[in-house]
N, C-alpha and C positions, 0 to 999 in steps of 0.2 A: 182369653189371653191376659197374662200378668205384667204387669212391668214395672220392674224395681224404681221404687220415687224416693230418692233422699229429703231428708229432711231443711228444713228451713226453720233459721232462730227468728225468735221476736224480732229483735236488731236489727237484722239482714234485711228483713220483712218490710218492717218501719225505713230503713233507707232506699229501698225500693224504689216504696209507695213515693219518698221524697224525692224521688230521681226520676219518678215517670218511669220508671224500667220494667215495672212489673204487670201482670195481668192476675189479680186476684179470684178464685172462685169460691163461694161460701154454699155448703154443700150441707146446712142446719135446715133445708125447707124454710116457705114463703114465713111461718109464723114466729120462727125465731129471726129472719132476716129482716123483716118490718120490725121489729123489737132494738138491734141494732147490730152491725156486720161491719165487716174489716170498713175503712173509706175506699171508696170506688170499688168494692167487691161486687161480682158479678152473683144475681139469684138462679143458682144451678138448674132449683126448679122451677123456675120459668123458659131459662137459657139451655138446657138441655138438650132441645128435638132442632135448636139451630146454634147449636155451641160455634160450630165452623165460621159463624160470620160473626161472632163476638169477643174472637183471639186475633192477635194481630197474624198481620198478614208474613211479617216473617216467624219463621218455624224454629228459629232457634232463641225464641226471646225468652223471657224467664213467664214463667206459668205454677202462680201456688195456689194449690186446694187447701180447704181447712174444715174441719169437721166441729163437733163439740169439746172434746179435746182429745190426751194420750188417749186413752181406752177405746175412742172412737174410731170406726174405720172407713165410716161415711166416703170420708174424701177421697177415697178409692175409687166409685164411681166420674167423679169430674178426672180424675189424674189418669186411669186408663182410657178416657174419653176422646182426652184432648191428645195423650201418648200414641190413641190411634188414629188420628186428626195429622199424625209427622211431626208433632209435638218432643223437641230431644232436649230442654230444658226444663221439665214438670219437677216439682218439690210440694211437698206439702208439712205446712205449720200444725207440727205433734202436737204444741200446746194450743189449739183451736182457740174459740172464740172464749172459754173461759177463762184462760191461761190470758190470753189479749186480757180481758176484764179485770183478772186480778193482778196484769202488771201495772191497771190506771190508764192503758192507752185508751185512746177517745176513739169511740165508732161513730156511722153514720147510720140516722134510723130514714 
């Protein structure tokens, strides 16, 4: 099953993060996530086999997956994850984590 995931800009992303409102998932595996990943992003592959208990508990909060970046499609996996989880606010940031790196924004390792 597919489900349409609109996208999410850096900006939007970044105010999120400042607002508390968001739920990030980083969908690069454990060796680019220990290197460094959005702040407070979640390790897809670790969080995967218990995603359900690491998104909030309302369903309609905001939920972005991020991959490596455009060309990548990774983040499809956490986005129809969490889309079938009851998930109706998923987005995922196009320009992934290198797009994040080459706007300057700071990660967390």
């Amino acid at each position: 099953q597919h489900f349409p995931v609109s996208g999410c800009d850096r900006s939007d992303l970044k105010q999120a993060i400042a607002d508390k409102k968001v739920t990030v998932i980083d969908v690069n595996g454990a060796a680019s996530y220990s290197k460094g990943h959005v702040p407070g992003a979640i390790n897809f592959a670790e969080a995967k086999a218990d995603l359900a208990a690491k998104l909030p508990a309302d369903k309609g909060a905001l939920v972005v997956a991020y991959c490596g970046g455009p060309s990548c499609s990774a983040y499809k996996a956490a986005a129809n994850k969490a889309s079938e989880l009851g998930y109706t606010n998923v987005k995922h940031l196009s320009a992934g984590i290198s797009g994040w790196l080459q706007a300057g924004e700071a990660t967390e390792k």
